[in-house]
N, C-alpha and C positions, 0 to 999 in steps of 0.2 A: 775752446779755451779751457774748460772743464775738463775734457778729459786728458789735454797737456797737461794741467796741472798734478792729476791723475795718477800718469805715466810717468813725470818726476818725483812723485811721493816711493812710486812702486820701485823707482831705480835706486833709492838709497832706505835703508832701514831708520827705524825710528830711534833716538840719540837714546830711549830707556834700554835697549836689546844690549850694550854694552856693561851698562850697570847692572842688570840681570845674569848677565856670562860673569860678572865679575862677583857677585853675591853670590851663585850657585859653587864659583869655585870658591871661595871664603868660607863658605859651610860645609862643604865636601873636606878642606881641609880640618875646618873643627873637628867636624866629626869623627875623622881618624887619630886626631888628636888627644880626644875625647876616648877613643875606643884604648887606645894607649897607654894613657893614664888611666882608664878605669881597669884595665886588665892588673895593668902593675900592683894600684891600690888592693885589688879582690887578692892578691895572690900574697902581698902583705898581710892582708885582714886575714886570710886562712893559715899565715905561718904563725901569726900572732897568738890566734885562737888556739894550734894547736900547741903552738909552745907553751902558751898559759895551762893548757889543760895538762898537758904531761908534768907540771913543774907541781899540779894542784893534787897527783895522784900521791898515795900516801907508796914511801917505799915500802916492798918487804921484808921481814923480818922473821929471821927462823927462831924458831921454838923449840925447844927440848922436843923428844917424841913424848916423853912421859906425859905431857901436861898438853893436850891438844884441847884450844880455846874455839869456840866457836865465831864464826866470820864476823869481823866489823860491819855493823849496820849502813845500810848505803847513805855517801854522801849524800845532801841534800845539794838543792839544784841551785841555792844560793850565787856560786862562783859564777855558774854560767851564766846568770843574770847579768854580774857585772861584764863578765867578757863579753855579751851582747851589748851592755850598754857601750863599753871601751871601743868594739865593734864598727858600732854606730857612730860615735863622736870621729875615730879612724875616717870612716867614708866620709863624715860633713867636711872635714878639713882638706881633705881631699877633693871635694868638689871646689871649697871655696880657692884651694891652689892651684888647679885647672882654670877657673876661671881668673884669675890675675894670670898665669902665663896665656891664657889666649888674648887679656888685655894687653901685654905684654907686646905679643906678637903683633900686633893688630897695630899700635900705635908703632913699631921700628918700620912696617912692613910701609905705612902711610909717611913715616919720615923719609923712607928710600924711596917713596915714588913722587915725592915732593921735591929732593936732591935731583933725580933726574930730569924734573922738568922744569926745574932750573936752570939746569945744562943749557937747555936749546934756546932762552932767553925768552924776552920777551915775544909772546904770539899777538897778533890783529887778531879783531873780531871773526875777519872772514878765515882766516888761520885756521882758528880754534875751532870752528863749522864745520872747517875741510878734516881735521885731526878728527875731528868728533862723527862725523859721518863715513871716513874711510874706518875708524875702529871698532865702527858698531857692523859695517857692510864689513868687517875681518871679523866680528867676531862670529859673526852669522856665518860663514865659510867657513872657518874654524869646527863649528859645532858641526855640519854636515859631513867635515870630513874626518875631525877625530871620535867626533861621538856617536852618529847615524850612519857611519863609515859610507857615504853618498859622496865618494870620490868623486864621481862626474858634474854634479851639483857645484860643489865646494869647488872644482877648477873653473867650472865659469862665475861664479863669485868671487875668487883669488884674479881673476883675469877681469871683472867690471870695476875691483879696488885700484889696480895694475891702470884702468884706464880712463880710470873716474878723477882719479886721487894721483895722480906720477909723482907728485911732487911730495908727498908726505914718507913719514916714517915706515906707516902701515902698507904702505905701494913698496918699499926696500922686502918686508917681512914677503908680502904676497909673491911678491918677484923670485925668493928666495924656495916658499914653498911650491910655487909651480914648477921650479927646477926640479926638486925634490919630487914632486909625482910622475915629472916625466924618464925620468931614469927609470 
């Protein structure tokens, strides 16, 4: 009895592997995000700094030959202070706008996945089991095959969703990508 029970634990993944596939890619897109907007900000903050500095240099100015003055004493480091403060205030503001468009994103992305499962109506308890254990046994295939490129793996997992699950959404996708590996 034990090890039936065993053997049906081992044929379907655990309901967190889909929440995990769905958190790794959520941060994966932050991150680029993230990388995105910080590139844009750095490349602001360096045209800022340097148009401040250039607008800060005194112009020159010709002189008779007769009357040659000796060089103006160097600016003092005053300016750049402030552009490093301006600098810095630039990036905080910058972080805190990155982070509202990722809240941004985050809350439309969870409104479109709420509209779509809408769509298909009311689910039963055993429904939602069956949704929930074919898209975590997809997402597990999913990662073998697009991430660990272990084609052979991920087609007999695209094919235990295919025959576990016929009747689900996730049984359509796997259907769709076994096609797709056998061309």
């Amino acid at each position: 009895m034990n090890e039936q029970r065993f053997a049906d634990k081992s044929m379907s993944p655990a309901p967190h592997v889909q929440g995990l596939a769905d958190k790794v890619v959520a941060l994966d897109r932050r991150r680029r995000a993230v990388r995105q907007i910080a590139a844009t900000a750095a490349a602001v903050v360096v045209l800022t700094v340097g148009l401040t500095i250039a607008t800060l240099r005194p112009s020159p100015t010709v002189e008779p030959v007769a009357t040659v003055q000796p060089p103006p004493p160097p600016q003092k480091s005053e300016p750049t202070a402030d552009v490093m403060d301006r600098a810095k205030e630039l990036s905080r503001q910058a972080d805190d706008a990155l982070t509202v468009v990722a809240q941004l994103r985050q809350s439309q992305r969870m409104r479109q996945l709420e509209g779509q499962l809408e769509a298909f109506g009311p689910l039963s308890v055993d429904e939602r089991r069956q949704e929930a254990s074919a898209r975590a046994l997809l997402a597990e295939a999913y990662m073998q095959d697009q991430m660990l490129q272990d084609h052979g793996q991920a087609a007999s997992l695209y094919a235990q969703v295919v025959q576990l699950y016929p009747e689900t959404s996730w049984a359509r996708y796997a259907r769709e990508r076994l096609q797709e590996m056998q061309r």
